[in-house]
C-alpha positions in Angstrom: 64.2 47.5 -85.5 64.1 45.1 -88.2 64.7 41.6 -87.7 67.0 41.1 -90.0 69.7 42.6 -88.9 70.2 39.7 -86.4 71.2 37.8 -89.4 74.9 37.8 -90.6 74.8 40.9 -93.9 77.6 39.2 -95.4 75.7 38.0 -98.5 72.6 40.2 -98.4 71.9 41.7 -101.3 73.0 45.8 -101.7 69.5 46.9 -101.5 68.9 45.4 -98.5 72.2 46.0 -97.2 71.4 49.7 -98.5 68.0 49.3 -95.9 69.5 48.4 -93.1 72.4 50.7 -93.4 69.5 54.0 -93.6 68.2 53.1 -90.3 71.8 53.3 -88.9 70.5 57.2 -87.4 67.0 55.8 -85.8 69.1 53.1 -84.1 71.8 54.8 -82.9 69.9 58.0 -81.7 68.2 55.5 -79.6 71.3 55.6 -77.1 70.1 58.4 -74.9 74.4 58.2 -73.6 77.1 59.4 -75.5 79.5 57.6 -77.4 82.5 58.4 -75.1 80.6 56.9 -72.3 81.9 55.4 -69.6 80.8 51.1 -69.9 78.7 51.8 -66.9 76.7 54.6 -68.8 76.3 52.4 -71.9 74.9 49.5 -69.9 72.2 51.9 -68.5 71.4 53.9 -72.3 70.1 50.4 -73.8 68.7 47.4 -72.7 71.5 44.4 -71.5 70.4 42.0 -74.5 72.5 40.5 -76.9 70.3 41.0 -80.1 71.3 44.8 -79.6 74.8 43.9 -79.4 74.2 41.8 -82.8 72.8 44.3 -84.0 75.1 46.9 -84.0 77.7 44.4 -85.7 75.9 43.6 -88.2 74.5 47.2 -88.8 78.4 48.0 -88.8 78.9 45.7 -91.5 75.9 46.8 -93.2 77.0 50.4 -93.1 80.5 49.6 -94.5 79.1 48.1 -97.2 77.0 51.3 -98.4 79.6 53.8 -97.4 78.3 55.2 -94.3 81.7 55.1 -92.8 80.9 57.4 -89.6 77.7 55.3 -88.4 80.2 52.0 -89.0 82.6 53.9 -86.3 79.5 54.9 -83.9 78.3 51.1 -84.0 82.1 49.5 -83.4 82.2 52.5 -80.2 79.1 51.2 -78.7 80.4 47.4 -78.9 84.0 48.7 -77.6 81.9 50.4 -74.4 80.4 46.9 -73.8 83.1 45.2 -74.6 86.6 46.7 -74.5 89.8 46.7 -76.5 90.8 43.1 -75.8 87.7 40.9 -76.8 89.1 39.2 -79.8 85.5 40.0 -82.0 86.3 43.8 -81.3 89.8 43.7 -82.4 88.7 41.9 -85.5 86.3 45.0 -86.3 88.5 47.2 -85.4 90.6 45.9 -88.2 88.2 45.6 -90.8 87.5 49.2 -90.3 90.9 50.5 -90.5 91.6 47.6 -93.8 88.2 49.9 -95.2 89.7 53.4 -94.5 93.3 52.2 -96.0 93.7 54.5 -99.1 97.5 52.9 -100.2 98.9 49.3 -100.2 101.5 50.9 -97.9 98.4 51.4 -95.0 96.9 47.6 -95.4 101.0 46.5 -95.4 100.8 48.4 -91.9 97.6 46.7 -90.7 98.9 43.4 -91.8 102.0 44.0 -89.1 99.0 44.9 -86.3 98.1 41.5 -87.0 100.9 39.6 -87.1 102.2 41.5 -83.6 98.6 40.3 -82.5 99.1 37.1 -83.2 102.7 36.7 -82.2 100.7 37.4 -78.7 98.2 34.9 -79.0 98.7 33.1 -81.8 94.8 32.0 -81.6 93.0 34.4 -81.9 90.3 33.1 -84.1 88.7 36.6 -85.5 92.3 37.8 -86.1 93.8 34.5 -88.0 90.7 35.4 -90.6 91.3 38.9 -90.8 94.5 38.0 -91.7 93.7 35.3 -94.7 91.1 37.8 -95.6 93.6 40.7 -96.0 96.3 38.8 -97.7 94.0 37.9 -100.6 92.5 40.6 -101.3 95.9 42.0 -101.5 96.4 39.1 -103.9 99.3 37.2 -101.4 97.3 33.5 -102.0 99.4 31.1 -101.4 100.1 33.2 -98.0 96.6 33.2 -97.2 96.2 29.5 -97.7 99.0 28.9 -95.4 97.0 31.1 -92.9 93.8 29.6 -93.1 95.7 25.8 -92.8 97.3 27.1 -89.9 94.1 27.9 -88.7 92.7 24.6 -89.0 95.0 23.1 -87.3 93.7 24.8 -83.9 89.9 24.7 -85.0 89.5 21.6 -87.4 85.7 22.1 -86.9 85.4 25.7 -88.3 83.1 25.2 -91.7 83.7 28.7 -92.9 87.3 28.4 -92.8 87.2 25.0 -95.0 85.1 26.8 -97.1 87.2 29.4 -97.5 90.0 27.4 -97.9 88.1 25.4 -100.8 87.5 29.0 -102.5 91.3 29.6 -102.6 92.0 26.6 -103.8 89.4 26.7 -106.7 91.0 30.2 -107.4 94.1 28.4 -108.0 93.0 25.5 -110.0 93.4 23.4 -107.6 90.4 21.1 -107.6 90.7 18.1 -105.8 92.1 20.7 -103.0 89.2 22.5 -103.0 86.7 18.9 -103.5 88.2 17.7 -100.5 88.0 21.1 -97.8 83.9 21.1 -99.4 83.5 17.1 -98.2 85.1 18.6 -94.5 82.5 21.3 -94.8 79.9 18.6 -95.2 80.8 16.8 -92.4 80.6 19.7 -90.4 76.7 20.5 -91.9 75.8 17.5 -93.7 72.4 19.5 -94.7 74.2 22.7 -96.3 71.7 23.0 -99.6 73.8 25.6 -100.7 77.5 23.6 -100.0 76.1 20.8 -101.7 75.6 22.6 -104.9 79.0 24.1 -104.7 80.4 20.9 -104.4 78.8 19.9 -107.8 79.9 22.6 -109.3 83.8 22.6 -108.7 82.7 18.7 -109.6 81.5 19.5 -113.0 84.2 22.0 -113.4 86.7 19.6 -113.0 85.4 16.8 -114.9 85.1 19.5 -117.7 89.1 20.4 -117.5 89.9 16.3 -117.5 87.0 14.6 -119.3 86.5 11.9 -116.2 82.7 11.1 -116.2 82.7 10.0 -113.0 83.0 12.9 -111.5 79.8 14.2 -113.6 78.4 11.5 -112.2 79.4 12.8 -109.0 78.0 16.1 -109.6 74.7 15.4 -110.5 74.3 13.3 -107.0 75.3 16.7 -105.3 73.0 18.6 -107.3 70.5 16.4 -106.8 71.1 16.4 -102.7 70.9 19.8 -103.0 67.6 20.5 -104.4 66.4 17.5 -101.9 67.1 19.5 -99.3 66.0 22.8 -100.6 63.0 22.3 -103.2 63.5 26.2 -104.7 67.3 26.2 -104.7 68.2 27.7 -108.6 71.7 27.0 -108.5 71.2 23.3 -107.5 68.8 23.4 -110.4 70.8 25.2 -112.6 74.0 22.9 -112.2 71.9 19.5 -112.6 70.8 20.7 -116.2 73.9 21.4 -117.1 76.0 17.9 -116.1 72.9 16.0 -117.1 73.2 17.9 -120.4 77.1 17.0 -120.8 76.7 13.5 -119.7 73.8 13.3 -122.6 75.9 14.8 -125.0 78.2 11.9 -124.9 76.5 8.1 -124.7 79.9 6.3 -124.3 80.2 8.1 -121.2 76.9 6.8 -120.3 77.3 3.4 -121.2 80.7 2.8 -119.1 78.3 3.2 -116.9 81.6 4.0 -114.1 81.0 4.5 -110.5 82.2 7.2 -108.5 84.5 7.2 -105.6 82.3 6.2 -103.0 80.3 3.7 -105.2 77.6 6.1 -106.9 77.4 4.6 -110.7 76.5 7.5 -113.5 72.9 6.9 -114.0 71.8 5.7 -117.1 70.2 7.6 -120.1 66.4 7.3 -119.2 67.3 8.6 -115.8 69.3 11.3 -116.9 66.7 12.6 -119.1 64.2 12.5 -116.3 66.2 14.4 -114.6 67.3 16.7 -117.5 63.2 17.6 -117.9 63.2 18.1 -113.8 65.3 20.4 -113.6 64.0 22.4 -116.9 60.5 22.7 -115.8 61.4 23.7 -112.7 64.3 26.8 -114.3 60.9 28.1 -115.9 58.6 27.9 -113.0 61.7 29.9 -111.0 61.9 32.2 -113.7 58.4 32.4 -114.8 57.0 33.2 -111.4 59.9 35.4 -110.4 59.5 37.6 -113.6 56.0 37.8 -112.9 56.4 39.6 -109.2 54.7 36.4 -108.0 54.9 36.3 -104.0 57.5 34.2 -102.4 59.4 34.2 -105.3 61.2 37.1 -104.9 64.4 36.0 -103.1 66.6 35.2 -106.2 69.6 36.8 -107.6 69.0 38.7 -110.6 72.0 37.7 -112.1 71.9 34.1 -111.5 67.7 34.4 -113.2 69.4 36.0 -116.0 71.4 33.1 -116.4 68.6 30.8 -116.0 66.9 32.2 -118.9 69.8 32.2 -120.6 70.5 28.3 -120.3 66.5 27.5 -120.9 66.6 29.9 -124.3 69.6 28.2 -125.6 67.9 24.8 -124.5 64.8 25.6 -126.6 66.9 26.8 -129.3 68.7 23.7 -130.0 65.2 21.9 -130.1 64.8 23.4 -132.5 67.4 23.3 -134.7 
């Protein structure tokens, strides 16, 4: 059984969400009971342990993904054995495999009234609430989705991936210092998030872009720079330093203000910025370089978000040249 399918799928890449989803027969023919089992005859089939219980959710998840519809419902039977109808994490599958065999907007309009009756029961229920915020945008009902997910924090303040998701709707929507704000309550929550930090710069530099206010470039590049602090290989940190630094270059009077941020962090001045500028360029093309190259350990990167790399470092070189 591989090991990492005790991790979350959610953002694995296809082809390894592809790998896991292939083993879906060797795993489940392991079950020497049937699927209609009594819970007494599943507990006896497979060991009491609750990596196998992880791993058939998150092979479920896996197997959605790639299509393998039937092995999805085989996994969510096993995990309603164990755990019946009523656990709040099975009705939440339950729905996400009913919202993936909907073929009309009529059918997700349906499974959308399961969860409001649901919820109407026990308003929280956690798994549901999400379900819910999660089906109302990708049926393009925002604002109703936001609503949801605010709701939602008001019963767990201290979920991070709800403010997370919150701060992805509000970016959807233009709303920036929305979706600045619900990141700073994700990094409360997990202060060392490499990967939060660099989102953070980015909606940052996106905004200071849409209203020309350096400070929030100045902003930026301290969450880029946090970022890659934490997490010396992290491209996107990388990526997003180069760019502010670049913007913030391309304008001295911005740098000569010399205007502090919110919380006190003053833009740094032009020799730093360049240092930092050259920083985050050698280390693009050592990414890049060594991930072209097949190099070990360097494999890990989104091909997309290399190809973009390149992209930046070419255009970089070419106005050198100019």
């Amino acid at each position: 059984m591989s090991s990492s399918l005790l991790h979350p799928p959610s953002h694995l890449p296809p082809t390894v969400a592809l790998q896991h989803s292939q083993q879906a027969p060797a795993i489940l023919g392991k079950s020497t009971g049937s699927i209609s089992a009594s819970l007494f005859q599943s507990l006896l089939s497979a060991p009491e342990t609750s990596e196998l219980w992880t791993t058939y959710e998150n092979l479920l998840l896996s197997c959605l993904r790639t299509g393998d519809d039937e092995s999805a419902h085989q996994c969510l039977e096993r995990l309603v054995n164990r755990f019946g109808n009523d656990n709040e994490r099975i009705m939440a599958l339950k729905g996400l495999l009913k919202e993936a065999d909907a073929s009309d907007a009529a059918t997700l309009n349906v499974i959308l009234k399961e969860y409001e009756q649901i919820l109407q029961d026990n308003p929280t229920n956690i798994p549901i609430l999400k379900r819910r915020v999660a089906l109302l945008r990708s049926i393009g009902r925002t604002p109703e989705s936001v609503s949801v997910l605010i709701s939602l924090l008001d019963i767990s303040p201290t979920d991070a991936e709800a403010w997370a998701e919150l701060a992805d709707l509000y970016f959807s929507q233009g709303l920036y210092s929305q979706a600045i704000f619900a990141l700073e309550e994700v990094l409360i929550l997990q202060p060392n998030a490499w990967n939060v930090h660099a989102r953070l710069g980015e909606v940052l530099f996106i905004a200071a872009k849409s209203s020309d206010n350096a400070g929030q470039l100045g902003e930026a590049i301290k969450r880029f720079s946090r970022s890659i602090e934490l997490c010396d290989g992290y491209l996107r940190g990388y990526y997003g330093l180069k760019l502010a630094t670049k913007q913030l270059l391309s304008d001295p009077s911005k740098v000569s203000q010399n205007r502090a941020t919110s919380d006190g962090f003053a833009i740094p001045d032009s020799v730093t910025l360049s240092k930092l500028d050259e920083l985050a360029t050698e280390k693009l093309a050592e990414i890049v370089r060594r991930n072209s190259s097949g190099e070990k350990g360097w494999q890990g990167y989104d091909e997309a978000e290399i190809k973009a790399a390149k992209e930046l470092l070419e255009s970089d070189t070419a106005a050198v040249i100019r």
